[in-house]
C-alpha positions in Angstrom: -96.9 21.1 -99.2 -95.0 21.3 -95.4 -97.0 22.4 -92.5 -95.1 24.1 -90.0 -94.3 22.7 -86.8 -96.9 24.8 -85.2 -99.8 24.4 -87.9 -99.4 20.8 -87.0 -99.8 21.2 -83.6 -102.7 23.4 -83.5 -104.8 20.7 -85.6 -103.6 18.4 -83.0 -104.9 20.9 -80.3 -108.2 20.9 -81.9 -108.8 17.4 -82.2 -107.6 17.0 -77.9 -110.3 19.8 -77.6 -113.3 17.9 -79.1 -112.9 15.6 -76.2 -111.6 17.6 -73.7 -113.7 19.9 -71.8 -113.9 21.5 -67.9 -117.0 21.8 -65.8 -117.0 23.6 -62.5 -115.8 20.5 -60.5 -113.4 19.1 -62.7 -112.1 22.1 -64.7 -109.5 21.7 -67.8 -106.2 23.0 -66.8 -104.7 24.1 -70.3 -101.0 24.6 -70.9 -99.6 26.9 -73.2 -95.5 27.1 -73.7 -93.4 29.3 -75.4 -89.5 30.0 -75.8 -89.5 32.4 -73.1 -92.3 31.2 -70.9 -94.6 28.7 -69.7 -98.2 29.5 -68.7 -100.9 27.5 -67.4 -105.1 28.2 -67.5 -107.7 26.3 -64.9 -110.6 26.9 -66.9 -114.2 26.2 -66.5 -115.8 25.7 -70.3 -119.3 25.4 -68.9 -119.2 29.4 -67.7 -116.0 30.8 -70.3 -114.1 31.7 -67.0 -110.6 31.6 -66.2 -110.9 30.0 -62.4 -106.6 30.5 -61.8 -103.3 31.9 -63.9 -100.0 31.5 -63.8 -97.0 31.6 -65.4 -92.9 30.7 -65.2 -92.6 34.8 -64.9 -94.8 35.0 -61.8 -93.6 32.0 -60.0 -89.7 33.6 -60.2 -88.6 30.0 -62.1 -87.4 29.8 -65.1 -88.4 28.2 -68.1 -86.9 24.6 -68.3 -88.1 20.8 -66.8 -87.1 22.3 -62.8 -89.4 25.8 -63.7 -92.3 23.6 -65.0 -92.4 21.9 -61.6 -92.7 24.6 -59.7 -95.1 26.2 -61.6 -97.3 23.1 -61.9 -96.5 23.4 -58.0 -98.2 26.4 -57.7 -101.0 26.6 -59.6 -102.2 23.5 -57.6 -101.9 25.5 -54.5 -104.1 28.1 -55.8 -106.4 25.5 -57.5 -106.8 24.1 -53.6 -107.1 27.6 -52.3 -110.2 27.3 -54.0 -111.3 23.7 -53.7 -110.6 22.3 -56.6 -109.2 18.6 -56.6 -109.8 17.2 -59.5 -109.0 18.5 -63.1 -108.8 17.9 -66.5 -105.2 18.1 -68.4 -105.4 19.5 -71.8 -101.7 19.4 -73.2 -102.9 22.0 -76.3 -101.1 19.8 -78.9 -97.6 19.8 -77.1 -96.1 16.3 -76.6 -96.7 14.9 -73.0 -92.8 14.8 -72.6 -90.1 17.5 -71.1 -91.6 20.7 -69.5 -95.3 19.3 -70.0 -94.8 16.4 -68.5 -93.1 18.1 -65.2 -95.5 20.6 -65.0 -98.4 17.5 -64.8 -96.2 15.7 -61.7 -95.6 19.1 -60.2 -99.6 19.5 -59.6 -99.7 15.9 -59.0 -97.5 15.9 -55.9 -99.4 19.1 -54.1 -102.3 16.5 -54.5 -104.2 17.9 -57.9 -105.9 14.6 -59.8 -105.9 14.6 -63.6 
């Protein structure tokens, strides 16, 4: 039997989330991507909350390698907004490669550690 593309990469999700996991200083920043958008979740597991959102749509980019940059841009300007230095990347299954990858050194260079 085939799995599909995205069956496969949900059971690698769930294996990067048994060892992954945000605390209020060091929250997981957790990239999703789809074909028309990118969007990108600070979260702190120990609480369930959502600490900052974004997405390609509300950061006027679009969604290729130069839009992941500037969205990784500015959700690290918002995660500094509110004091947060330090996180933890959680690629959800997606190959650390392309937009993933991008969106990683566009936090990086605002000064975000993973």
């Amino acid at each position: 039997m085939i799995k599909s593309r995205n069956k496969l990469r949900l059971h690698r999700k769930r294996r990067i989330r048994a060892k992954v996991f945000g605390t209020t200083k060091r929250p997981r920043m957790s990239v999703f991507r789809s074909l028309k958008r990118m969007e990108v979740q600070v979260i702190d597991d120990l609480k369930g909350n959502t600490l900052v959102f974004g997405d390609t749509k509300s950061a006027k980019a679009k969604n290729n390698i130069e839009g992941a940059r500037i969205l990784g841009k500015l959700i690290a300007k918002k995660c500094l907004e509110i004091k947060i230095k330090e996180a933890v990347f959680d690629r959800s299954g997606y190959k650390y490669h392309g937009k993933v990858k991008a969106l990683a050194e566009g936090a990086r260079e605002v000064g975000i550690k993973f």
